[in-house]
N, C-alpha and C positions, 0 to 999 in steps of 0.2 A: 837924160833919164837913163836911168841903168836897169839892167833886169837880173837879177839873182836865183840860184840854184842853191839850196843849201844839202848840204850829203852828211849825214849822222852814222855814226858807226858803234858808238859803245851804246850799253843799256843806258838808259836817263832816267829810269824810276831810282828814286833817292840821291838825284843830286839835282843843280839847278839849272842842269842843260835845258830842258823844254822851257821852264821861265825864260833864259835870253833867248834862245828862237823865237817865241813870241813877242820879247820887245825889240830884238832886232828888226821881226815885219813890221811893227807898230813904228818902227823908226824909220824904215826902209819908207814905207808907205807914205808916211809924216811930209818926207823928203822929194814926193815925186816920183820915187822908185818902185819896181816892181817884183815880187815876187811870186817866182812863175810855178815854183815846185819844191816840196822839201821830200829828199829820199831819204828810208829808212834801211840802210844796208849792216851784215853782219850782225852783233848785239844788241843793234840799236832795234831789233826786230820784238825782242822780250817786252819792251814796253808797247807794244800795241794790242799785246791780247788783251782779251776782254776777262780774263778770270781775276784780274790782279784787282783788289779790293781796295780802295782808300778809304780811312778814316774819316767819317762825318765832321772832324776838328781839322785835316789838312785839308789845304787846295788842291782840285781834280784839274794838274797838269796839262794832262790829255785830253779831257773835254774841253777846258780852256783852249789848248791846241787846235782843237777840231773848230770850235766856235771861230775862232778868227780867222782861221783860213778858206770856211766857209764866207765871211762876211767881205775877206780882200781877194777872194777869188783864188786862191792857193791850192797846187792841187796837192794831195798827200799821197805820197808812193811809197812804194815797200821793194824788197828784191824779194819773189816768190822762192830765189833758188836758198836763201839763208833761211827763209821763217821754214822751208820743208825739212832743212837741214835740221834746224832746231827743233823741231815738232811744234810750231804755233799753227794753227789751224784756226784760231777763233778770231781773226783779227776784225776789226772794227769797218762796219760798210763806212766809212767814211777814206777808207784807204786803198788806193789801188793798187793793184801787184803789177807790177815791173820786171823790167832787168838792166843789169850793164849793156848788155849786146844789141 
């Protein structure tokens, strides 16, 4: 059994990064495997605020996100020093602030 860390660095709202995070855990899991923590560092910060709106017709990425990590025990981190950087402030109680150090 292996244990995986996964580290995100660009923004994901509008492309299909959080879909394979997600079935890469559902793969990972599938397999035996574990994943212990996905970090949110640099870019990848923008997609966690809570102001970003979806369309009632696309899929909620990030809830999705949150749901499954809730249910294989995943924990979701963030680097505090990029989202201050950036000005995100609203981020989702489902993520917790971090660091590299």
């Amino acid at each position: 059994m292996a244990t995986f860390a996964l580290f995100v660095q660009h923004d994901c709202i509008g492309t299909p990064v959080i879909a394979e995070i997600i079935r890469f855990c559902k793969s990972a899991v599938a397999c035996g495997h574990r994943v212990d923590h996905i970090f949110f560092y640099q870019d990848a910060v923008y997609c966690l605020t809570q102001q970003r709106v979806v369309a009632t017709d696309e899929v909620n990425w990030m809830a999705q996100l949150e749901q499954n990590a809730s249910e294989f025990s995943i924990e979701l981190l963030y680097c505090t020093t990029a989202a201050d950087r950036r000005g995100i402030t609203d981020i989702s109680q489902h993520f917790h602030g971090a660091g590299l150090a």
